[in-house]
Wavefront OBJ file of the C-alpha trace (Angstrom):
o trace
v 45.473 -18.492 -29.778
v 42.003 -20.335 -29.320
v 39.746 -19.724 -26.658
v 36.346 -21.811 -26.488
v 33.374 -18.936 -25.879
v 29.741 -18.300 -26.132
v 27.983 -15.803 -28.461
v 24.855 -14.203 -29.050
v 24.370 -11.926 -32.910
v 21.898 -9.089 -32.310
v 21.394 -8.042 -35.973
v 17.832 -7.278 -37.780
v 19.112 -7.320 -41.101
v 19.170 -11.561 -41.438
v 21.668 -11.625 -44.302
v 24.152 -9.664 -42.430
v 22.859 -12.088 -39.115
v 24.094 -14.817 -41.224
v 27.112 -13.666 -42.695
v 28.455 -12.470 -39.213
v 28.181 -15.980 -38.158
v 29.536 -17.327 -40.754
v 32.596 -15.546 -40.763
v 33.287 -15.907 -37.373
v 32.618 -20.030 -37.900
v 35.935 -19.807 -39.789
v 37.698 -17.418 -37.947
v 37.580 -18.873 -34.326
v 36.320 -22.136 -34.854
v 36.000 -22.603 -30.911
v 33.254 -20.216 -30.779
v 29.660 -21.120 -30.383
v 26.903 -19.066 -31.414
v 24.229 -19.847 -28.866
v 21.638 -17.416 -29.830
v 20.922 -14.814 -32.765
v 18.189 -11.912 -31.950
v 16.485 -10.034 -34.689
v 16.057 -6.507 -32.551
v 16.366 -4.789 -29.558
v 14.116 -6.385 -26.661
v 14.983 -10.055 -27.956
v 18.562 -9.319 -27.899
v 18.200 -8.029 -24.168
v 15.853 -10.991 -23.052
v 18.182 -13.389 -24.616
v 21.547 -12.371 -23.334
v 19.795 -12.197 -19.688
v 19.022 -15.695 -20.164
v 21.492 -17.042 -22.220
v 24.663 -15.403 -20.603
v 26.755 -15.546 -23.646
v 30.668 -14.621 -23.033
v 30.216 -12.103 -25.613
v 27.310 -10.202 -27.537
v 27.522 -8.484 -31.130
v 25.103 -5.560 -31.221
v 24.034 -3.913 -34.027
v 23.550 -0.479 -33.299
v 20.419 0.744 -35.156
v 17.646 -2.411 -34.659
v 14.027 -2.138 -34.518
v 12.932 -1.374 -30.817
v 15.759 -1.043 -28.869
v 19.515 0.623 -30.010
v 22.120 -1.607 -29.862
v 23.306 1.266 -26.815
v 20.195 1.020 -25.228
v 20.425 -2.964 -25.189
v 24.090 -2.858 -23.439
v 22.726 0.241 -21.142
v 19.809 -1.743 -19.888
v 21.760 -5.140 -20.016
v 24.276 -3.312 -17.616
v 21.519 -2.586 -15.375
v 20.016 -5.810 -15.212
v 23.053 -7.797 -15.213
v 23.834 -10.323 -12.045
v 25.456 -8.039 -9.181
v 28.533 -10.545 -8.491
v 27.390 -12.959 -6.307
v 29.650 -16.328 -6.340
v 28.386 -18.451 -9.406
v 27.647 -15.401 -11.391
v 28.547 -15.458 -14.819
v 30.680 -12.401 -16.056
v 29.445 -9.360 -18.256
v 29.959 -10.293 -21.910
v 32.298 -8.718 -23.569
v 30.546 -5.769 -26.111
v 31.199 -5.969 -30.217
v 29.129 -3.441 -31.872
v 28.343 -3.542 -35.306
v 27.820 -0.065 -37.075
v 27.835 1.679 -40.171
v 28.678 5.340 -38.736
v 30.922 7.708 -39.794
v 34.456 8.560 -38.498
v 32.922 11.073 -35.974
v 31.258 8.398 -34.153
v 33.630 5.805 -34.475
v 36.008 8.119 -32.953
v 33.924 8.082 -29.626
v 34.102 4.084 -30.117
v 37.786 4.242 -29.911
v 37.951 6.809 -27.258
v 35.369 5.106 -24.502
v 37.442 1.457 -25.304
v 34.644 -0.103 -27.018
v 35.650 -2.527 -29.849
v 34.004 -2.376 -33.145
v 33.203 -3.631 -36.649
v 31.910 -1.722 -39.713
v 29.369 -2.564 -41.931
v 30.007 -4.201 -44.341
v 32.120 -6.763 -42.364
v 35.470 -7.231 -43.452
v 37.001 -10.701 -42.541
v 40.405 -9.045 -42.025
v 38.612 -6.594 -39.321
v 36.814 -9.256 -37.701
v 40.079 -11.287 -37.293
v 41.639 -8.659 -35.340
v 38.177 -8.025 -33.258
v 38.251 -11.808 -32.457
v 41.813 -11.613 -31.415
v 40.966 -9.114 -28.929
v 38.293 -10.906 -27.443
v 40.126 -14.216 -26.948
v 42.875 -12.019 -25.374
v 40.647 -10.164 -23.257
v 38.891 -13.615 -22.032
v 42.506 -15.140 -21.102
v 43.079 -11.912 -18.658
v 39.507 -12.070 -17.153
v 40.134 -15.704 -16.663
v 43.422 -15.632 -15.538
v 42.198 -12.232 -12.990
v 39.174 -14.437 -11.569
v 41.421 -17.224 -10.785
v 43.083 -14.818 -8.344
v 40.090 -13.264 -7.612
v 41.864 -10.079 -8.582
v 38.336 -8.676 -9.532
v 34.671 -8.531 -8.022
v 32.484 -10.723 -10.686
v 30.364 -7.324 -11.619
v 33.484 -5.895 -12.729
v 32.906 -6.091 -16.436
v 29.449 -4.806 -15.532
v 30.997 -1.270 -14.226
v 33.508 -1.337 -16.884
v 30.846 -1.348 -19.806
v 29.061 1.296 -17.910
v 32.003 3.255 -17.341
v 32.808 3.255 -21.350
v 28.935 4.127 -22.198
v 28.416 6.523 -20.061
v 31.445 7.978 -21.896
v 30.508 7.244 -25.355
v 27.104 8.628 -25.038
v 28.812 11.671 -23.566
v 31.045 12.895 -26.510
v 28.885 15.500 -28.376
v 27.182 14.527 -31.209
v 27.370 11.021 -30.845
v 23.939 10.216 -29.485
v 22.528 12.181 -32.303
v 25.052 10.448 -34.879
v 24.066 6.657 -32.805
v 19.917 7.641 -33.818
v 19.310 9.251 -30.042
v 17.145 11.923 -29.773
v 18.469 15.495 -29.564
v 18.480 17.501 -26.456
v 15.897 20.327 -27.021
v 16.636 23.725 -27.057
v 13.691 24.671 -25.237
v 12.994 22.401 -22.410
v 9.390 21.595 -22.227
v 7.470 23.547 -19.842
v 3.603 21.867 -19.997
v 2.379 18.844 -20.583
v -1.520 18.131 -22.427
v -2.135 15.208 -21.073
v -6.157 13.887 -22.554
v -8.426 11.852 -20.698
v -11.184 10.960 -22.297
v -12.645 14.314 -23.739
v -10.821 16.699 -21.642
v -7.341 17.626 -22.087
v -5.341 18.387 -18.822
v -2.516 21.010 -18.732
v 0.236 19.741 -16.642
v 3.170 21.953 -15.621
v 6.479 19.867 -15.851
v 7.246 22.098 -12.441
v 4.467 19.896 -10.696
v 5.815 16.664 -12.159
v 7.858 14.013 -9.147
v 8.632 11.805 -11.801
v 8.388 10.155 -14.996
v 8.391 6.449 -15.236
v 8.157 3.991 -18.590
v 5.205 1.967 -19.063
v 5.235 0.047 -21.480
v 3.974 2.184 -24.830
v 3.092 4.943 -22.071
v 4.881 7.127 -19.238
v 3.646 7.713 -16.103
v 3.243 10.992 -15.051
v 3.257 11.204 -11.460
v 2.665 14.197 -9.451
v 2.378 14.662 -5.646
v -1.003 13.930 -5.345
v -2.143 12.479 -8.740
v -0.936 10.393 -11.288
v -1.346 10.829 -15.471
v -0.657 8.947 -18.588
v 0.844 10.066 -21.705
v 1.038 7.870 -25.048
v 5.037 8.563 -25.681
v 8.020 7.155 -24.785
v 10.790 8.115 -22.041
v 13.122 8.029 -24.862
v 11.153 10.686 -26.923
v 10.356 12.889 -23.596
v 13.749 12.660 -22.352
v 15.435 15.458 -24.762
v 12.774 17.431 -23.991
v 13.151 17.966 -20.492
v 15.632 20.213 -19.033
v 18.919 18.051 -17.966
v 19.658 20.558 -14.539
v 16.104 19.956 -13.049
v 15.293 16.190 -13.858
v 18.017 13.472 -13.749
v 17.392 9.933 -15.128
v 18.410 7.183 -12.628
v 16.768 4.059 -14.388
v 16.404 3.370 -17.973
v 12.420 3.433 -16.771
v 12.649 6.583 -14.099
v 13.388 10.303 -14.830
v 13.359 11.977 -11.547
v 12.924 15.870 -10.318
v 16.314 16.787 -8.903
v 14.690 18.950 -6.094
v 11.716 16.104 -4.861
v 14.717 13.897 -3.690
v 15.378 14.139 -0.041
v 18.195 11.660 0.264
v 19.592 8.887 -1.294
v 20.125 5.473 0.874
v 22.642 3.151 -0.209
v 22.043 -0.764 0.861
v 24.208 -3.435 2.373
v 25.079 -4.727 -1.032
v 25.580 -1.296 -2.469
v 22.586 -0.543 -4.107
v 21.256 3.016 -4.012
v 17.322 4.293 -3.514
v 15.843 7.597 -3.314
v 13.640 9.164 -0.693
v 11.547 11.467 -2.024
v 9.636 14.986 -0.675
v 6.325 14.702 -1.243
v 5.786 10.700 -2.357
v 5.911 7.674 -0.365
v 7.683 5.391 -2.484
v 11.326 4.841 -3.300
v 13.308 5.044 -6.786
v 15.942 2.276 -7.332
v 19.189 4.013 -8.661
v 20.817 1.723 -11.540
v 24.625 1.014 -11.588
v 24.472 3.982 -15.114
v 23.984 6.794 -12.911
v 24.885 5.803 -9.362
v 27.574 8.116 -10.487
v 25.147 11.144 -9.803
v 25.031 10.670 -6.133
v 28.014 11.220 -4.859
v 28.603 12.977 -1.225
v 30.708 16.379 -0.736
l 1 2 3 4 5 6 7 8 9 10 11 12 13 14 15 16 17 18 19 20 21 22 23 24 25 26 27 28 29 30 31 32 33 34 35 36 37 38 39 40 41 42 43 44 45 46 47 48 49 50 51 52 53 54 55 56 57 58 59 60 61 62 63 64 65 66 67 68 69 70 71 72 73 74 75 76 77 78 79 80 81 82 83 84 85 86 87 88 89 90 91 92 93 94 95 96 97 98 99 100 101 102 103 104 105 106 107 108 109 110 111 112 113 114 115 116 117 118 119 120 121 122 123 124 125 126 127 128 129 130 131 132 133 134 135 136 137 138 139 140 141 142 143 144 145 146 147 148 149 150 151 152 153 154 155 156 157 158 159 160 161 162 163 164 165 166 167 168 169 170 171 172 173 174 175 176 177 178 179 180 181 182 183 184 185 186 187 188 189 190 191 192 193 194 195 196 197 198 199 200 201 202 203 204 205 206 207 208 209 210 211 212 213 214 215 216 217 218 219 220 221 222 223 224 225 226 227 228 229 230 231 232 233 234 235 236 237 238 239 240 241 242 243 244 245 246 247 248 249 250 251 252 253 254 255 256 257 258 259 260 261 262 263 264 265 266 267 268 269 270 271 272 273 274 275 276 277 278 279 280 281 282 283 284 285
């Protein structure tokens, strides 16, 4: 079975880089490699632009994981509209242990170990080719919406990143056992003492976070991915790979004509955009 397909190789390590693609030159000729990315932001930027068929992540690359690239790239992906190209299919290369690979199997998310075996990779790229005949074969019956393969990769990593002990076995941070209860924020010479309890939300930016209260607004030199364990999982809920959001300060949430959700909050004027990982939270009784 040959299927003609685009690729893009998200691997720091370039000898492995290499090696991927040459292996998969002689095992499914028909594919073209249309981009290689060296970590985490590059691979994201260049799938968004590149729209490869499929994408080979590794997992543990400078910057960005490998999870975080198909978490945000499921976020920022297309929402469907006609002429949209379909979510690439996910291939992510690891070098975990059974545990973890065992979450891999579970959510439905192919695979290959490090070191890549050609006999491995053979079966991987028979999946794929198989797996692009039925999506092909569905959307020329229009049996599916085109974000489809969108929800479906969310679907499986919201899933894998719920097993326990796989985010700690993937290189996530650990959920603290003692949520954070005050924040030392410094500005300038003085050092502010925030309580979390006071805190709206949290949003990313760039090498800081926003710290935004109801009536003022702080910035702390760490990253949402390093505060994130820290805070307590009942009270603040992340909707956005950017936004962490107090679970009380919402109001409501508002869901648009195409189907995407924002949140009205109590004591702030502006609204959150929910992303297609955790629309899943706001769900009516």
């Amino acid at each position: 079975m040959n299927t003609a397909c685009t690729a893009l190789i998200a691997e720091d390590e370039l000898l492995l880089a290499e090696s991927l693609r040459a292996d998969l030159a002689e095992l499914w000729p028909e594919l073209q490699i249309i981009g290689m990315a060296a970590h985490g932001e590059a691979a994201l930027e260049g799938a968004l632009r590149l729209r490869p068929q499929v994408l080979f992540l590794d997992i543990r690359m400078p910057g960005m994981t490998g999870l975080e690239v198909a978490q945000a790239l499921a976020e920022d992906w297309p929402d469907g509209q006609e002429g949209d190209p379909p979510f690439p299919l996910l291939i992510f290369v690891t070098a975990y242990d059974q545990y973890a690979l065992k979450a891999f199997e579970q959510a439905a998310v192919d695979y290959v170990l490090k070191p890549v075996q050609r006999e491995r990779l053979a079966q991987t790229c028979a999946r794929l080719q198989t797996a692009l005949q039925q999506r092909e074969a569905a959307s020329s019956v229009q049996q599916r919406p085109a974000d489809s393969g969108a929800m479906d990769a969310v679907a499986q990593l919201r899933q894998l990143l719920a097993a326990p002990g796989v985010p700690e076995a993937l290189g996530l941070p650990a959920a603290s056992a003692k949520p954070l209860r005050l924040l030392q924020v410094s500005v300038g010479q003085t050092i502010h003492m925030v309580p979390v309890s006071d805190v709206i939300y949290f949003e990313a930016a760039d090498k800081y976070v926003r710290v935004i209260t109801t009536d003022k607004e702080h910035l702390v030199r760490a990253s949402l991915r390093e505060l994130l364990p820290q805070l307590d999982a009942q009270q603040f809920w992340q909707v956005h790979r950017s936004v962490v959001v107090r679970a009380d300060a919402i109001t409501r949430a508002v869901r648009d004509e195409a189907g995407k959700l924002s949140l009205h909050l109590r004591e702030r004027p502006e609204r959150l955009a929910v992303s297609r990982m955790f629309a899943h939270l706001f769900k009516g009784l």
